[in-house]
C-alpha positions in Angstrom: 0.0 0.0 0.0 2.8 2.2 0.4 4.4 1.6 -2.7 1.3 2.5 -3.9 0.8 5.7 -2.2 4.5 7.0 -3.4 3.7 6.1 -6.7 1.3 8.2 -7.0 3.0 11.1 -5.2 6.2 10.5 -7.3 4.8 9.9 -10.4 2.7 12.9 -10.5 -0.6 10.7 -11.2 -3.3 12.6 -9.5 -2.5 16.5 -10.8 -5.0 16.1 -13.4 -8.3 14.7 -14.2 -8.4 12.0 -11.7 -11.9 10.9 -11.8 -11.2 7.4 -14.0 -7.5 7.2 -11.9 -9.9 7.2 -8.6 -12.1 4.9 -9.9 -9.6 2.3 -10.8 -8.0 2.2 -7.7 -10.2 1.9 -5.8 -11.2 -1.3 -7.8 -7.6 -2.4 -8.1 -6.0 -1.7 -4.9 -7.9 -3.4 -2.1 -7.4 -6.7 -3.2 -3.8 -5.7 -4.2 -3.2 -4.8 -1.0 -4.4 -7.6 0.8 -2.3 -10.1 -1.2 -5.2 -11.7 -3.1 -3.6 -14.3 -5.8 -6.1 -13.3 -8.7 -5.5 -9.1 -8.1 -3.4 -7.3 -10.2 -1.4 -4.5 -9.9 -2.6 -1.3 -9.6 -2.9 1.3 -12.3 -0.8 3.4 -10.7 1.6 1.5 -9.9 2.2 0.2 -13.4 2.1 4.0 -14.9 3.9 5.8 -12.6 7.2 6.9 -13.9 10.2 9.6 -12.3 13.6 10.0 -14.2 16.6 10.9 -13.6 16.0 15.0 -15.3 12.6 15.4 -13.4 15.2 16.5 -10.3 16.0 19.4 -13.1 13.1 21.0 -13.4 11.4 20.2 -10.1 11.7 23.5 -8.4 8.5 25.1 -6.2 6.7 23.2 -3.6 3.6 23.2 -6.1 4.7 19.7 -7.6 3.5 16.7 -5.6 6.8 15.3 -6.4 8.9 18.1 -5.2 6.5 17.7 -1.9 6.8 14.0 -1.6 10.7 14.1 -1.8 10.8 16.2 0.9 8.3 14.5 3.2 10.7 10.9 1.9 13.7 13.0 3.8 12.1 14.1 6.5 11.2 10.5 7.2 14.2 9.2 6.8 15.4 11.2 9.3 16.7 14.8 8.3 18.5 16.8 11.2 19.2 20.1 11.7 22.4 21.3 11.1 23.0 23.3 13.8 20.3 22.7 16.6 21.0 18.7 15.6 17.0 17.8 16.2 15.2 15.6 13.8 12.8 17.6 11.8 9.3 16.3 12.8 6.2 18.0 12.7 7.3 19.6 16.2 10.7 20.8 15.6 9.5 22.2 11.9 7.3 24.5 13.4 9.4 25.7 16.5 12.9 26.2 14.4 10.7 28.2 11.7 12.1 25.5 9.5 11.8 26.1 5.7 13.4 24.7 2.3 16.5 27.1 1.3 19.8 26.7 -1.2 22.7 24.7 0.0 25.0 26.5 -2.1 23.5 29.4 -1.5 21.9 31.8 -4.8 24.6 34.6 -4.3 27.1 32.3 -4.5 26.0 30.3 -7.6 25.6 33.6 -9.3 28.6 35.2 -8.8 30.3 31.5 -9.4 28.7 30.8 -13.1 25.9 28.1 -12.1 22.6 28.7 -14.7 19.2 29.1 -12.8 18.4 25.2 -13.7 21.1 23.9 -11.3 20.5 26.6 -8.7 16.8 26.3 -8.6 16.9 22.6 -8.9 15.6 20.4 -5.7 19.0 19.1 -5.7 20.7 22.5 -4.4 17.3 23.0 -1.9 17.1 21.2 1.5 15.2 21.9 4.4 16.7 23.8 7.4 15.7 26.1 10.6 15.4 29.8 10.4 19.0 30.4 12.8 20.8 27.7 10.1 19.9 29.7 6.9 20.8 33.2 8.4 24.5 31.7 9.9 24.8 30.7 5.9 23.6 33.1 4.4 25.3 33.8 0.9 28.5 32.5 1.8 30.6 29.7 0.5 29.9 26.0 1.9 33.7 25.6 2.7 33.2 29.0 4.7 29.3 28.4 5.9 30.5 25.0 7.0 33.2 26.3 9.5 30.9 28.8 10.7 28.4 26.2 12.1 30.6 24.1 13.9 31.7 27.2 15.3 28.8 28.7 16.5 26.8 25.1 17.0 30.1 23.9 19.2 30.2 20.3 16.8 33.0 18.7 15.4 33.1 18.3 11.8 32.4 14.7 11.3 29.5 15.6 13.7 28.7 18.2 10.9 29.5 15.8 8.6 26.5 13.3 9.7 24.0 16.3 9.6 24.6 17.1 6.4 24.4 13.4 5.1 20.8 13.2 6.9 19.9 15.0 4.2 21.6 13.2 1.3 24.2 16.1 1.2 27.7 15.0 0.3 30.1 17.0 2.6 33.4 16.5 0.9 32.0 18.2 -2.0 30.8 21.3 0.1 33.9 21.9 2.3 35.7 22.1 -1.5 33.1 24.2 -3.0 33.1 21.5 -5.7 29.5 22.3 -6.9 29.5 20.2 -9.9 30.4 17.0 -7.5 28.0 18.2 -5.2 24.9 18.1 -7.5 26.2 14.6 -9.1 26.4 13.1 -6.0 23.4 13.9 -4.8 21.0 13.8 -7.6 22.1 10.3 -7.5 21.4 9.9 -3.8 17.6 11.4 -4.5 17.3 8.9 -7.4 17.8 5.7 -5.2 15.6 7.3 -2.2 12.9 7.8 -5.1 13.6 3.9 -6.6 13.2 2.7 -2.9 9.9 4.4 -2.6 8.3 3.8 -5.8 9.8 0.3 -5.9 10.9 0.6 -9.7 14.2 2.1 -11.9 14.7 6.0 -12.1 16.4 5.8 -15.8 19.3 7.6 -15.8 18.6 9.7 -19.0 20.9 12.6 -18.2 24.2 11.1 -18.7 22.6 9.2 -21.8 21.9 12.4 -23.6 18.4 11.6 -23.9 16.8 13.9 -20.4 13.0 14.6 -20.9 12.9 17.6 -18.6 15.6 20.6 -18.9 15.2 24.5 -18.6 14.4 24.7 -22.2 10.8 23.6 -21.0 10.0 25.9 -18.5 9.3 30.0 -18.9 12.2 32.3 -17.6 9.7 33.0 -15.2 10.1 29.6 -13.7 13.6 28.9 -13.4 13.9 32.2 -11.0 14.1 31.8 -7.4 10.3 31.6 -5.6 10.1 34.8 -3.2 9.1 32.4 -0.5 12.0 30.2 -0.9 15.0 33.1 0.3 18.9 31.7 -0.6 
C-alpha cells in the first residue's frame, strides 16, 4: 500500500483529471493490497514513472513530487544542522524550518551556475530559520566552519547532519558544486527507486533527459520569493 501511495505522489498521477485514476484504484488496490492471488497490480503503480532529469526541473513546492521528496527525507530522518534535532512535525514549526539553497543563490551567481542547477531540488534542502541566516550567501567551505563554530560540533558531527539529508560534505567543504549536484542527484534517485519500488532511468548522462530548462518559462527557473537563498 505504500508503494502504492508513493507512486502516486512520485509519479505525478493525480495532478489532473483524476476521476477514472480514482475509480480504478479503488477497484484495483484493495485486493492488491491484501495479497489476493487473482489481483493485479494497480494502475498506478504500473504507470507511474520519475527520471533521472525530473530532479532538473522540479523547483517550487507546487509539484507533488517536489513535496513528496521532501516528506521521503524528512522521514528518513533529516537533522538540523546546527540545533542537531530531527525535523518532525514539532521541531518544523518551532525552528521556523523552511526549504532554502545549500549552495547558497549569491554564490552560484557570482560562481557561473545557470538558474536550472541553482533552482533545482538538488541545491534545496530543508533547514531552521537560525541555520539559513549563519549561511547566508556565503561559501559552503566557509558556511560550513561557521556552524561548527557557533553550534560547538565537530566536523564529522557536521558531517552526519549534512548526510541526513543526502548532502555530500566532501564536495561542500571544496566548494566542488558540480560534484556536489552529481552526487546527490544520485542519492535522490535511489531514495525515489526505494519508494516507488521501480528504476529511475538515468537519461541525463545518456543524452536523452526529458525535462531541462528549455521547458520551462524564464519565469520559472527564478528563485520563488518564498524560498529566500
Amino acid at each position: 500500500l505504500v508503494r502504492w501511495f508513493w507512486c502516486g505522489i512520485l509519479g505525478e498521477l493525480y495532478g489532473g483529471s483524476i476521476e477514472t485514476r480514482f475509480v480504478r484504484d479503488l477497484e484495483q488496490v484493495p485486493n492488491w493490497a491484501l495479497g489476493r492471488e487473482d489481483a493485479q497490480t494497480p494502475n498506478t503503480i504500473n504507470d507511474a514513472t520519475f527520471v533521472e532529469s525530473r530532479l532538473h526541473s522540479l523547483r517550487t513546492r507546487n509539484a507533488a513530487a517536489y513535496k513528496g521528496i521532501y516528506a521521503l527525507l524528512l522521514n528518513n530522518g533529516a537533522r538540523d544542522w546546527m540545533q542537531d534535532l530531527q525535523l518532525d512535525k514539532v521541531q518544523y514549526a518551532s525552528l521556523a524550518v523552511d526549504i532554502h539553497h545549500i549552495f547558497p543563490k549569491k554564490w552560484c551567481n557570482e560562481n557561473g551556475v545557470d538558474d536550472e542547477h541553482r533552482e533545482s531540488i538538488v541545491n534545496k534542502t530543508a533547514i531552521s530559520a537560525v541555520t539559513n541566516r549563519t549561511i547566508g550567501g556565503a561559501a559552503p567551505s566557509k558556511y560550513m566552519a561557521a556552524l561548527q563554530e557557533k553550534a560547538q560540533i565537530s566536523a564529522e558531527h557536521l558531517d552526519a547532519l549534512l548526510a541526513s539529508h543526502l548532502v555530500p560534505a566532501d564536495e561542500l567543504r571544496t566548494n566542488d558544486f558540480d560534484g556536489f549536484f552529481i552526487g546527490r542527484r544520485e542519492a535522490l534517485c535511489q531514495l525515489v527507486e526505494a519508494a516507488m519500488g521501480k528504476a529511475v532511468p538515468r537519461d541525463i548522462d545518456r543524452g536523452e533527459a526529458e525535462e531541462d530548462s528549455s521547458q520551462f518559462e524564464t519565469a520559472q527557473l527564478q528563485d520563488s520569493p518564498s524560498e529566500p537563498a
